[in-house]
N, C-alpha and C positions, 0 to 999 in steps of 0.2 A: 478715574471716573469718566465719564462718557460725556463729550460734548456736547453742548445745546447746539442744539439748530440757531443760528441767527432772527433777531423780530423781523415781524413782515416788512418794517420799513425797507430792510435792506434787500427784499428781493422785489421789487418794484423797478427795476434796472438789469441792463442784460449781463454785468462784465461776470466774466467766466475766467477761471484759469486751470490749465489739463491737472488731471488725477496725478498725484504719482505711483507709480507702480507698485512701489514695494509695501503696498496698503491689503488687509486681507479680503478675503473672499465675500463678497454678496449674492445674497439669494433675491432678487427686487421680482418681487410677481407683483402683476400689472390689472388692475380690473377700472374698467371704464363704466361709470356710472349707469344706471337702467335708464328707459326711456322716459322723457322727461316732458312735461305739457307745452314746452316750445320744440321738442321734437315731432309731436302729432301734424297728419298733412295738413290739418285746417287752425294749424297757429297763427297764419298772418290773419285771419279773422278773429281770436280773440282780442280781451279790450288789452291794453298796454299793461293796467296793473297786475294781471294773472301770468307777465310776461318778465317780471321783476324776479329776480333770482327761484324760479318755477319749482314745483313740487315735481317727486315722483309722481307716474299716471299709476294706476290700477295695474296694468300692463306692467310696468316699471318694477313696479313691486315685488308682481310675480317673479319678476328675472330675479332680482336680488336675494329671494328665497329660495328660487330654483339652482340658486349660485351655493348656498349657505354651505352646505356640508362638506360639498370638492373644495373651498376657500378653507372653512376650518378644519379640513382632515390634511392642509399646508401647513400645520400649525405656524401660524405669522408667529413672530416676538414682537410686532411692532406693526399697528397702521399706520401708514399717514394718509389723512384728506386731503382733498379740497376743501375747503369753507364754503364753496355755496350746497346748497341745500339736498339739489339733487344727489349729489355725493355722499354730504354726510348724511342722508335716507340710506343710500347704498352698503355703506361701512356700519352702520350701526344693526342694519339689517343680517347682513352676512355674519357679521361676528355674533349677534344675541344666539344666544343656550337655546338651541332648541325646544328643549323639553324642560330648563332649569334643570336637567342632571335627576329626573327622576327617572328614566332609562339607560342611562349612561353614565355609569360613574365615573369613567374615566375624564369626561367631558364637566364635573360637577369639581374633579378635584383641581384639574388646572385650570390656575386662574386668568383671566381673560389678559391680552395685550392692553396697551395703552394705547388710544387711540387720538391721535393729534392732529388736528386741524390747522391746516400751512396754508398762507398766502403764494407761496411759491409753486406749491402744486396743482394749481386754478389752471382754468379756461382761460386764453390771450383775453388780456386784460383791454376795455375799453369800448365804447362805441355801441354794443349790444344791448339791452335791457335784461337778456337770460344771463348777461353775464356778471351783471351786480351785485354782490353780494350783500344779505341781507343787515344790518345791525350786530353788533356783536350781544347784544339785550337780549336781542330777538332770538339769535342761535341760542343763547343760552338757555331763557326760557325754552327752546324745544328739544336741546340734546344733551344737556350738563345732568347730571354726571357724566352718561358715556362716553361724552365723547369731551375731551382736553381743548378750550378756545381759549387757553391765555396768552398764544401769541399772534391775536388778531387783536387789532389796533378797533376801537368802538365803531368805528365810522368805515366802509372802504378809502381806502385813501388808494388804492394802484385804478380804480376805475374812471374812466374820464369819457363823458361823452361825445366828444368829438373827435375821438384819437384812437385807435387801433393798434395795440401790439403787432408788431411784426413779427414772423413764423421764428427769425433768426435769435430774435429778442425770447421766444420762449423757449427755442433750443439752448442758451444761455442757461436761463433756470435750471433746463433740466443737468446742464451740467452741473449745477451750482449744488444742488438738493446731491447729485450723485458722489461729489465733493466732501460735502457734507458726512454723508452718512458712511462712507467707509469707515471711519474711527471708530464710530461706536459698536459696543459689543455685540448687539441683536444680529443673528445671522440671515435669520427670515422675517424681512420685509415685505407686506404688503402694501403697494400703493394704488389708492383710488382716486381715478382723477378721471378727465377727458381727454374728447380722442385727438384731440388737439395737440396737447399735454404728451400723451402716450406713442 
Protein backbone atom coordinates (compact mmCIF):
# COMPACT_ATOMS: atom_id res chain seq x y z
CA UNK A 1 0.00 0.00 0.00
CA UNK A 2 1.07 3.57 -0.57
CA UNK A 3 2.10 5.83 1.97
CA UNK A 4 0.39 8.74 3.65
CA UNK A 5 1.70 11.77 3.35
CA UNK A 6 2.53 13.10 6.81
CA UNK A 7 -0.36 15.70 8.90
CA UNK A 8 0.29 19.25 8.33
CA UNK A 9 1.70 19.62 11.75
CA UNK A 10 4.88 18.04 10.48
CA UNK A 11 5.49 20.25 7.62
CA UNK A 12 5.52 23.53 9.48
CA UNK A 13 9.48 23.04 9.78
CA UNK A 14 12.07 22.95 7.22
CA UNK A 15 14.29 19.60 8.24
CA UNK A 16 14.80 17.75 4.85
CA UNK A 17 16.74 14.60 4.24
CA UNK A 18 18.08 13.73 0.36
CA UNK A 19 15.98 11.33 -1.80
CA UNK A 20 17.52 7.99 -2.23
CA UNK A 21 18.04 7.11 -5.54
CA UNK A 22 17.12 3.80 -6.14
CA UNK A 23 13.23 5.24 -5.71
CA UNK A 24 11.17 5.01 -9.19
CA UNK A 25 10.35 7.48 -11.56
CA UNK A 26 8.17 10.70 -11.24
CA UNK A 27 6.21 12.57 -13.55
CA UNK A 28 5.54 16.01 -10.87
CA UNK A 29 3.90 18.67 -13.40
CA UNK A 30 3.79 21.95 -11.83
CA UNK A 31 0.77 24.54 -12.26
CA UNK A 32 0.83 27.87 -10.24
CA UNK A 33 -2.41 29.11 -9.20
CA UNK A 34 -4.47 31.95 -11.52
CA UNK A 35 -4.36 35.39 -10.81
CA UNK A 36 -5.63 36.10 -7.44
CA UNK A 37 -7.37 39.55 -5.96
CA UNK A 38 -3.96 40.30 -4.07
CA UNK A 39 -2.31 39.89 -7.32
CA UNK A 40 -4.33 42.96 -9.02
CA UNK A 41 -2.07 46.34 -9.18
CA UNK A 42 -4.66 48.14 -6.86
CA UNK A 43 -4.39 45.46 -3.95
CA UNK A 44 -2.69 47.61 -1.53
CA UNK A 45 -5.84 49.78 -1.72
CA UNK A 46 -8.29 47.15 -1.00
CA UNK A 47 -9.75 46.73 2.84
CA UNK A 48 -7.52 43.84 4.62
CA UNK A 49 -10.57 41.54 4.84
CA UNK A 50 -10.87 40.90 0.96
CA UNK A 51 -6.90 40.31 1.42
CA UNK A 52 -7.42 37.13 3.94
CA UNK A 53 -6.58 34.07 1.98
CA UNK A 54 -8.11 35.97 -1.68
CA UNK A 55 -10.32 34.40 -4.29
CA UNK A 56 -9.68 33.84 -7.86
CA UNK A 57 -10.36 37.36 -9.95
CA UNK A 58 -12.47 36.82 -13.19
CA UNK A 59 -9.29 36.93 -14.90
CA UNK A 60 -7.91 34.03 -12.77
CA UNK A 61 -10.53 31.91 -13.59
CA UNK A 62 -10.27 32.30 -17.14
CA UNK A 63 -6.55 30.97 -16.90
CA UNK A 64 -7.62 27.97 -15.04
CA UNK A 65 -10.13 27.00 -17.71
CA UNK A 66 -8.01 28.04 -20.37
CA UNK A 67 -5.46 25.51 -18.63
CA UNK A 68 -8.25 22.72 -18.34
CA UNK A 69 -7.90 20.40 -21.24
CA UNK A 70 -3.63 20.63 -21.77
CA UNK A 71 -3.72 19.63 -17.66
CA UNK A 72 -6.25 16.89 -18.16
CA UNK A 73 -5.03 15.50 -21.54
CA UNK A 74 -1.61 14.95 -18.58
CA UNK A 75 -3.88 12.58 -17.26
CA UNK A 76 -2.60 13.31 -13.42
CA UNK A 77 -3.23 10.07 -11.03
CA UNK A 78 -3.04 12.38 -8.33
CA UNK A 79 -3.37 16.29 -7.40
CA UNK A 80 -2.00 17.74 -4.60
CA UNK A 81 -2.94 21.46 -3.44
CA UNK A 82 -2.30 24.19 -1.60
CA UNK A 83 -5.11 24.80 0.92
CA UNK A 84 -5.42 28.29 0.38
CA UNK A 85 -8.10 29.23 -1.78
CA UNK A 86 -6.63 30.59 -4.80
CA UNK A 87 -5.21 27.15 -5.47
CA UNK A 88 -7.81 24.96 -4.61
CA UNK A 89 -10.20 27.43 -7.28
CA UNK A 90 -7.38 26.39 -9.59
CA UNK A 91 -7.28 22.47 -9.16
CA UNK A 92 -10.90 22.04 -8.94
CA UNK A 93 -11.21 24.21 -11.86
CA UNK A 94 -8.74 22.41 -14.13
CA UNK A 95 -9.69 19.04 -13.31
CA UNK A 96 -13.86 19.42 -13.38
CA UNK A 97 -15.48 17.29 -16.63
CA UNK A 98 -15.87 19.65 -19.07
CA UNK A 99 -18.97 18.74 -20.43
CA UNK A 100 -19.74 15.78 -17.66
CA UNK A 101 -18.72 13.36 -20.47
CA UNK A 102 -21.49 14.10 -22.71
CA UNK A 103 -19.05 14.70 -25.63
CA UNK A 104 -16.42 12.63 -24.53
CA UNK A 105 -16.70 9.40 -23.42
CA UNK A 106 -13.58 8.66 -22.82
CA UNK A 107 -13.38 11.55 -20.48
CA UNK A 108 -16.83 10.25 -18.76
CA UNK A 109 -15.28 6.76 -18.26
CA UNK A 110 -12.16 7.54 -16.30
CA UNK A 111 -12.62 8.39 -13.11
CA UNK A 112 -11.27 11.64 -11.81
CA UNK A 113 -7.77 11.67 -9.48
CA UNK A 114 -7.97 12.37 -5.96
CA UNK A 115 -7.47 15.64 -5.22
CA UNK A 116 -5.53 16.59 -1.80
CA UNK A 117 -5.18 19.57 -0.06
CA UNK A 118 -1.42 19.87 1.84
CA UNK A 119 -0.06 22.25 4.26
CA UNK A 120 3.27 21.54 2.78
CA UNK A 121 2.52 22.82 -0.71
CA UNK A 122 1.44 26.47 0.42
CA UNK A 123 2.78 29.88 -0.10
CA UNK A 124 6.07 30.75 2.58
CA UNK A 125 4.26 30.60 5.47
CA UNK A 126 3.57 33.79 7.70
CA UNK A 127 3.55 37.55 7.98
CA UNK A 128 1.23 38.09 4.82
CA UNK A 129 -2.59 38.23 4.97
CA UNK A 130 -2.95 36.58 1.19
CA UNK A 131 -1.18 34.03 2.77
CA UNK A 132 -3.58 32.66 5.58
CA UNK A 133 -5.35 30.10 5.08
CA UNK A 134 -8.96 30.07 5.49
CA UNK A 135 -10.69 27.71 8.28
CA UNK A 136 -10.78 24.25 7.48
CA UNK A 137 -15.20 24.72 7.92
CA UNK A 138 -14.71 27.12 5.58
CA UNK A 139 -12.78 25.19 2.74
CA UNK A 140 -15.02 22.59 3.44
CA UNK A 141 -18.15 24.26 3.01
CA UNK A 142 -16.81 25.47 -0.50
CA UNK A 143 -14.84 22.44 -2.04
CA UNK A 144 -15.80 18.89 -0.19
CA UNK A 145 -16.34 16.55 -1.93
CA UNK A 146 -13.70 17.60 -4.63
CA UNK A 147 -11.43 18.26 -3.15
CA UNK A 148 -9.75 15.92 0.14
CA UNK A 149 -9.11 18.56 3.53
CA UNK A 150 -8.50 15.77 5.98
CA UNK A 151 -5.12 16.71 6.45
CA UNK A 152 -5.59 20.34 7.42
CA UNK A 153 -5.62 20.87 11.01
CA UNK A 154 -9.16 23.25 11.63
CA UNK A 155 -7.28 26.27 12.53
CA UNK A 156 -3.92 27.43 10.30
CA UNK A 157 -1.50 26.67 12.79
CA UNK A 158 2.00 27.13 10.26
CA UNK A 159 0.73 31.08 9.76
CA UNK A 160 2.10 33.62 12.16
CA UNK A 161 1.86 37.20 11.92
CA UNK A 162 4.93 38.47 12.52
CA UNK A 163 7.31 35.97 11.15
CA UNK A 164 8.06 35.00 7.54
CA UNK A 165 9.35 31.70 6.26
CA UNK A 166 12.49 31.92 4.88
CA UNK A 167 13.10 30.89 0.94
CA UNK A 168 15.55 27.89 2.51
CA UNK A 169 12.76 26.94 4.87
CA UNK A 170 10.44 26.33 1.78
CA UNK A 171 13.06 24.65 -0.27
CA UNK A 172 12.93 22.09 2.81
CA UNK A 173 9.19 21.35 2.01
CA UNK A 174 9.83 21.00 -1.21
CA UNK A 175 12.06 18.45 -0.57
CA UNK A 176 10.23 16.89 1.97
CA UNK A 177 6.71 16.56 -0.39
CA UNK A 178 9.44 15.15 -3.10
CA UNK A 179 10.58 12.59 -0.38
CA UNK A 180 7.33 11.74 0.12
CA UNK A 181 5.85 11.08 -2.85
CA UNK A 182 8.48 8.74 -4.65
CA UNK A 183 6.93 5.61 -2.91
CA UNK A 184 3.62 5.85 -3.91
CA UNK A 185 2.29 4.22 -6.90
CA UNK A 186 0.73 7.29 -8.88
CA UNK A 187 3.25 8.08 -11.65
CA UNK A 188 1.56 11.43 -12.81
CA UNK A 189 1.50 13.86 -10.33
CA UNK A 190 -0.04 17.17 -10.51
CA UNK A 191 1.05 19.86 -8.32
CA UNK A 192 -0.77 23.13 -7.73
CA UNK A 193 0.72 25.60 -5.69
CA UNK A 194 2.67 29.05 -5.81
CA UNK A 195 5.42 30.60 -7.48
CA UNK A 196 7.11 30.65 -4.51
CA UNK A 197 6.57 26.98 -3.76
CA UNK A 198 7.33 26.13 -7.54
Amino acid sequence: PSPQLPPPQQHCSSAATPTPASMPCKVLHVLRHGVAVHNQPNAHQLPPASLLDPSLTVHGVAQANAAKSRIQALRPQLVLTSPLTRALQTATTVMASPDDGKHNPTAAAMSPPVILALEIVREAYGALLPDKRRSAAELRAAFSPAVDLSMLSEEDQCWKAGERETLEAVHGRARILLRELLPRHERHVLLVSHGVFL
